[in-house]
N, C-alpha and C positions, 0 to 999 in steps of 0.2 A: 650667462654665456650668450655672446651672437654669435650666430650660425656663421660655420666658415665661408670664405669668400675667396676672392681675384681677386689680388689688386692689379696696376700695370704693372707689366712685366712678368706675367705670369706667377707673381708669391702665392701662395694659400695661405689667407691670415683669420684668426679667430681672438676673439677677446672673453678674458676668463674674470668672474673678479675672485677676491682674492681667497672666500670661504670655497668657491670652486677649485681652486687651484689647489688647495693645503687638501679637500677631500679627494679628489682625483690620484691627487701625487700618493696620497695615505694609501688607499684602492691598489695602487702602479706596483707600489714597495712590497706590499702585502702578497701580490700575484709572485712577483722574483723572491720571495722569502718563501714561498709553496714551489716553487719549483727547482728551487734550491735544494728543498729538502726531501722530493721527489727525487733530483737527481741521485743526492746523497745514501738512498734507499731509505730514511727515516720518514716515511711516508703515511701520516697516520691522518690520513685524509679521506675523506668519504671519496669512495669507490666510484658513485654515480661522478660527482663532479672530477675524476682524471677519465673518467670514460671519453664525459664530454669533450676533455681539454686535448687528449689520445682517443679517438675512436679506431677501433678495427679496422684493420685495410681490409681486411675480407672477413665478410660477414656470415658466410656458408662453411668458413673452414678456422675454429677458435684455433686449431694448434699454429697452420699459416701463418695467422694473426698475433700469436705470442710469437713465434719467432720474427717475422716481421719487425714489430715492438721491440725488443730485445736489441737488433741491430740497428736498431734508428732513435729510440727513446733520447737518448744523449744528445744527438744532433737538434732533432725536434725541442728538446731543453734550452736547449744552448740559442736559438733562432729565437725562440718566444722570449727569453732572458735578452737578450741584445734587443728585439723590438722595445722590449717594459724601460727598456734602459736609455732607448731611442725618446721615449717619451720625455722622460726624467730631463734628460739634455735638452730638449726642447722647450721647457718652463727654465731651467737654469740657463739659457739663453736668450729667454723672453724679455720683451723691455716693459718697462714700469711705468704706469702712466697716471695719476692724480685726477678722480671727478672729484665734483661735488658729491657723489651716492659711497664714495672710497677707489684705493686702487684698484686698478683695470690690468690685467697680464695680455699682452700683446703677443701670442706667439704666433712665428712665422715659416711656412713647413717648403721644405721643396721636397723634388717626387722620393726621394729617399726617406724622409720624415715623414711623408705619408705615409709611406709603405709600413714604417713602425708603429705609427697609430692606428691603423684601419688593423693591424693583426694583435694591438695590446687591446683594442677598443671590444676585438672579435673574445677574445678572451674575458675578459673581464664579464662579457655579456655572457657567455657561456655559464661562468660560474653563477651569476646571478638567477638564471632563467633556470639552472640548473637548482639552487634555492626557492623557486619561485613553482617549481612543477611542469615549467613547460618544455615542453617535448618530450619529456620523460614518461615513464610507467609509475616514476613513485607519486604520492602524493608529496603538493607544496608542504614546506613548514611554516609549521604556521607562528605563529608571534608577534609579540609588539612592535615587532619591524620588519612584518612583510609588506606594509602600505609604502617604507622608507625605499623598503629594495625594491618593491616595483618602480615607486617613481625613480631612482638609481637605474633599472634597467631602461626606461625609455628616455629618459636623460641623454646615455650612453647612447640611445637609437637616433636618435637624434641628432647627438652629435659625430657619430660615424655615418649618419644618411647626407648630412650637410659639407663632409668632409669627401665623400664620392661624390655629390655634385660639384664640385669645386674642382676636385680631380677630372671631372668628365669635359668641365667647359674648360680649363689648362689643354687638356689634350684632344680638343674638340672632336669628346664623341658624342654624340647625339643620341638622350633616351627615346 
């Protein structure tokens, strides 16, 4: 991947190649098939990672909090599902490009499309970091693919740090 950019005229463009693209989109689909099934109540998902993905609005009062949750879950569902989905549209819109090293995915974002990527990108990491041990109280898991999901998670940082720059010079804010 190169780090997103400006072109003239304000686009935010980035290029994927194409083992990037098939893992990403695989990642995207995976996130809307959990929260799918979160909505649906067939929810048989580790507890730490919907905490992460649903945190408490208040954290001094759990009942507050599940009712809270209760009256928003669905909405909050349905917002991250339309981001993942924003994503998805955005490589199925992408144009195709032929190096020499293979195909190159040219996707092109304006401030709408950002907005679905920086919150499917927030997610995705969440899950990750959430496998991974950080922030949390549990221990990481550990396995033959925690070397994969770390590098996955700063991947991901990566590529959502290079995506708020890009955002910040379009809207010339100055870090």
């Amino acid at each position: 991947m190169r780090a997103f950019g400006v072109a003239t005229g304000g686009e935010i463009l980035a290029e994927f190649e194409s083992q990037e693209v098939m893992m990403f989109t695989d990642l995207v689909q995976q996130i809307i098939s959990l929260l799918v099934r979160v909505k649906e109540g067939e929810a048989d998902i580790d507890g730490a990672v919907l905490s992460r993905l649903f945190p408490d609005a208040y954290t001094d009062d759990p009942e507050a909090s599940d009712e809270f949750r209760r009256f928003t879950i669905d909405d909050l569902i349905d917002r991250k599902i339309e981001n993942a989905q924003g994503v998805l549209e955005s490589f199925d819109k992408a144009g195709v490009r032929t190096t020499v090293d293979g195909d190159v995915t040219l996707v092109r974002l304006d401030r709408e499309y950002s907005m679905y990527w920086l919150g499917t990108l927030t997610d995705l990491r969440l899950v990750l970091a959430t496998n991974l041990g950080i922030g949390t109280e549990a221990p990481a898991v550990d396995g033959a693919d925690t070397e994969y999901v770390q590098s996955l998670y700063e991947w991901f940082g990566f590529t959502q740090g290079s995506l708020i720059e890009a955002l910040e010079e379009v809207e010339g804010i100055s870090g």
